[in-house]
Every structure is written in structure tokens, then in C-alpha cells.
N, C-alpha and C positions, 0 to 999 in steps of 0.2 A: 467439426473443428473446435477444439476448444478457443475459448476466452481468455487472453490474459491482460488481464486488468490491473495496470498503475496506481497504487496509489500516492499520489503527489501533491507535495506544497512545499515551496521552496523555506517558508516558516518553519521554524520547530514548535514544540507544545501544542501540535492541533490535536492530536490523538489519531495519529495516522500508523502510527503501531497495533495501537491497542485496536483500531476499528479493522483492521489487517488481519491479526488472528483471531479477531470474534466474527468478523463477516465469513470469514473461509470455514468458520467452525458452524456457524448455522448452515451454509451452503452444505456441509457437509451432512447434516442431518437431515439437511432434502436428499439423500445418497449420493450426490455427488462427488466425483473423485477429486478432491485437492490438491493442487502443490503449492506451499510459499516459499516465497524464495526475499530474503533477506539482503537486499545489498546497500543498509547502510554499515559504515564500518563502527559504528557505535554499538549492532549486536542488540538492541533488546527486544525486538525479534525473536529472536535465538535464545536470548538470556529466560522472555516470557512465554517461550516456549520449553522449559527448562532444561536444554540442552546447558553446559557452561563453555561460550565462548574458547575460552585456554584451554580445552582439552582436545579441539578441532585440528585435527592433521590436513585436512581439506578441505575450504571456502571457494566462493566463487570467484578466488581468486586466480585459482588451479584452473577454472576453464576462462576467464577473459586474459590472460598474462599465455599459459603454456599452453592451451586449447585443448584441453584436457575434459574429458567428458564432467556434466555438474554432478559435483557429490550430492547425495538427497539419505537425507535420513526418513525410513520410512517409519509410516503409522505413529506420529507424534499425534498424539488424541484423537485419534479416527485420519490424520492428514498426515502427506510427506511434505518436508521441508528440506531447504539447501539452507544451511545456517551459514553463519559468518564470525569473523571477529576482528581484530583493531587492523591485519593484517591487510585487507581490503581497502585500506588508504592508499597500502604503497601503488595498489593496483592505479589508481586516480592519478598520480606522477607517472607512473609506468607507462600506461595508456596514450599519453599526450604525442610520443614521438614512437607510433606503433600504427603501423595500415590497419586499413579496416576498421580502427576501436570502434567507431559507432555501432558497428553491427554483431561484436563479438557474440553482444548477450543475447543477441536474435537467434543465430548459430549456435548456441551452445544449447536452444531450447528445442532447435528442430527437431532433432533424432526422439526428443519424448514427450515432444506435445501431442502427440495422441493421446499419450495417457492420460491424460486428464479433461477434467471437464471444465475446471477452471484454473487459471494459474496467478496468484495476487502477488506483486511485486511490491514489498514495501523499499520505497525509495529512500535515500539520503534528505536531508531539510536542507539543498541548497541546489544551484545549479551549475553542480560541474559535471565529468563526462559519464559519472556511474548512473545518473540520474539521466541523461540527455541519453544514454544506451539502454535504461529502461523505454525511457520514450518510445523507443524506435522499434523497439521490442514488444513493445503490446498492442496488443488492435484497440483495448480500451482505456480511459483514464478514467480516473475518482479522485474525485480533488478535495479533501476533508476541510473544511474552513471555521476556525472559533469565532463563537460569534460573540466578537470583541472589537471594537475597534479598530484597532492600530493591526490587526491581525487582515481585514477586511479589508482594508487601505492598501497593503501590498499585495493584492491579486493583482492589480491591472500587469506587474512585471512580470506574474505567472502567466497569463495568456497570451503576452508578448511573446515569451517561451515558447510556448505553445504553438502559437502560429509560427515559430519560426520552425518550428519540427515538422511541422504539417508541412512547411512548403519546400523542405527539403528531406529532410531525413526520415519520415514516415507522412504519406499522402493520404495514408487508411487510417488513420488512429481519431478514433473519435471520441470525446467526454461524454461518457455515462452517465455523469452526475456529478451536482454539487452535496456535500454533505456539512451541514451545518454542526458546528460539535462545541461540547463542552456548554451547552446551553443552559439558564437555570431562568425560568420564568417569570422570576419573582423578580427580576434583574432590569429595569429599565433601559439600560442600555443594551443589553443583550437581545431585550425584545427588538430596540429600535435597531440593530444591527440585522437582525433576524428579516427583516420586513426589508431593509437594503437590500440583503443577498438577493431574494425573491424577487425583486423586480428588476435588478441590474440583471442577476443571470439566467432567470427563467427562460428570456429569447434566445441563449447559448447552448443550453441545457438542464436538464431536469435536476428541480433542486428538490431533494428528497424531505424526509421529515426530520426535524433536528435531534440530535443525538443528546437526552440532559449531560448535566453535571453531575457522576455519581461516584463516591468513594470505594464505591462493590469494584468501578475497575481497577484501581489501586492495589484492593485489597486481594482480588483474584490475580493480578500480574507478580504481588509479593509468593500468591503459593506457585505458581507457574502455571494456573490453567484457563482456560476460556468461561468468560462469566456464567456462561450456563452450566457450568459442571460446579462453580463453586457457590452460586444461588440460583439454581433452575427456575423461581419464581419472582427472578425478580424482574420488576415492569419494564424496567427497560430493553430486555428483550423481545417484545413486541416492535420496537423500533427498529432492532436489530435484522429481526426477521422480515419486516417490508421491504429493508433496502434488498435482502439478499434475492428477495422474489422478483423486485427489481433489474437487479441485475440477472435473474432465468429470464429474463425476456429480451437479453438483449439480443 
């Protein structure tokens, strides 16, 4: 059975995109069969995967709104993906006075979650229902967290969330891990944030090794590819690859 694994924060700017198609793209180099699936309506996902958003005749908007089997573009870098684009909001209004919404996006994976060996959800930065249907939809979460401040201060509203899907809407879904991101060492307060995460949520789950701060993934999402295709040597990929072995064991 495969893994599909969440990644979520109800934050934006944690690097929850960008840790989305480089984790699927290492996994993918262990031979694993990948799908990502894209369901914020912001697209760069999709954009950093270099499909363009406006050329898309069908998003996952087509299977949570008309149930419609999910479009998947295959072999984007070694992975298949379900892209998206702005259209995927109307679905968030749509969904509200619709049966079932919760479980659309579960449903719409059944028929070909065999195929894969993992399947990485990059969620929306907030908590409305495309986000609460990924929930429900994975057996696992990744919660990417900057180690910042004011960014660390709003988790407790994330596991609020959290337990509240657990005690309704998915009873199986369990946090993988915490991922510390955007880190730069040299940073005091990053450090002293760094050493927070680790002992607030070490007893919830596993906080993996902190992701630095580097401009390679900037500069690899401007040409559209995964950092290891556009700097094979660069160090950060070591980090990149522990989480992914990480998560072969869940």
C-alpha cells in the first residue's frame, strides 16, 4: 500500500513546495514510483514543476467538484503529477454545500493508489476544506516548520487541526515528522528556535534534520527543476536524502 503523505502548515513561506518536489524527486531516485498532486490553488507546484498553470484543461478540480477520474501528467522528472491552477479556489466555495467534500480527494485516489509507492500532497497555507480533504486523504503528515519565530508560535493552531481530523475525519493519519526549514546557523535566533522545535515536538514526532537556507532552491524552481538536477553536488542534498529514507520506513 502506498504512502500518502501531507505536506502541511497552515503558514505560507515555510518551503513546503519546494520540500514537496525535492522529497518526491529523491524518493524517486531510491526507484520509487511518485505522484504529486498539487492542490493549492496558487500552482507553484505545478508552475515548479514546469508545467504552466493556464494551459491546464484539467486540475483537481475536475475530480473533487464533477468526480471525475484525477488528471496526472506523467513522467514530469522521473514523477507523475496532478497539477493545478487559480481554478482550484472556486472548488473551496464549491465544496462547502456539497456531500461528502471531506472525502472527495480520498476517492478520487482510490482507483490508483496502487500505483505508486508514494503519493506527496502539497497542501494550501491555510485551513480551509482543500486542506482538511488532504488531511483525510493521507495516512501520513509532514509538517515543514521555519525556524523563525513568529512562524514556530503558530503551530499549536496546527495540531489543534490536527487532532481535530484525527478525531473525526481521519483516525489513521499519523505525523511523520517535523521538518525544520529555511535554517541558516549562523542565525541566533534560528538556532534558539531550532532547539524549541526539538524539545516541544520531539514527544509528538520525529523532528528530522533542519533543511539550511539556500538560494540553489530559488535558483533551481526559476529553471523548473529539482535541486539535484540543477546542482547534483550541492550539500544540501544530504539532508534532503535522510529525510526521504526516513520516510522508506514508515
Amino acid at each position: 500500500m502506498s504512502r500518502v503523505i501531507a505536506l502541511f502548515n497552515q503558514a505560507g513561506g515555510v518551503g513546503k513546495t519546494t520540500l514537496t518536489m525535492n522529497l518526491g524527486y529523491q524518493l524517486q531516485l531510491h526507484n520509487y514510483k511518485i505522484l504529486l498532486i498539487d492542490i493549492d490553488p496558487q500552482a507553484s507546484l505545478t508552475s515548479f514543476m514546469g508545467i504552466e498553470p493556464e494551459s491546464l484543461e484539467k486540475t483537481p478540480f475536475d475530480a473533487l467538484i464533477n468526480e471525475e477520474p484525477l488528471f496526472i501528467l506523467k513522467n514530469q522528472h522521473g514523477m507523475d503529477i496532478a497539477p493545478t491552477n487559480i481554478n482550484l479556489s472556486v472548488a473551496e466555495i464549491q465544496l462547502v454545500n456539497m456531500d461528502f467534500r471531506e472525502v472527495r480527494l480520498k476517492e478520487a485516489l482510490e482507483p490508483i493508489r496502487h500505483e505508486y509507492d508514494f503519493i506527496l500532497i502539497d497542501c494550501p497555507p491555510s485551513l480551509g476544506l482543500l486542506s482538511y480533504s488532504s488531511l483525510v486523504a493521507a495516512s501520513h503528515l509532514l509538517i515543514p516548520i521555519e525556524t523563525h519565530y513568529k512562524a514556530f508560535q503558530g503551530t499549536n493552531l496546527l495540531l489543534q487541526t490536527i487532532a481535530q481530523v484525527k478525531k473525526r475525519g481521519n483516525r489513521n493519519l499519523k505525523i511523520a515528522g517535523f521538518v525544520p526549514s529555511r535554517y541558516a546557523a549562523s542565525n541566533s535566533q534560528d538556532q534558539r528556535t531550532l532547539k524549541a522545535i526539538s524539545e516541544q515536538f520531539s514527544d509528538i514526532a520525529l523532528v528530522l534534520d533542519p533543511i539550511p537556507r539556500a538560494t540553489a532552491f530559488v535558483d533551481a524552481s526559476e529553471q523548473q527543476v529539482p535541486l539535484a538536477i540543477y546542482e547534483p553536488k550541492h550539500p544540501v542534498l544530504k539532508v534532503l536524502d535522510n529525510i526521504a529514507k526516513k520516510m522508506e520506513q514508515l
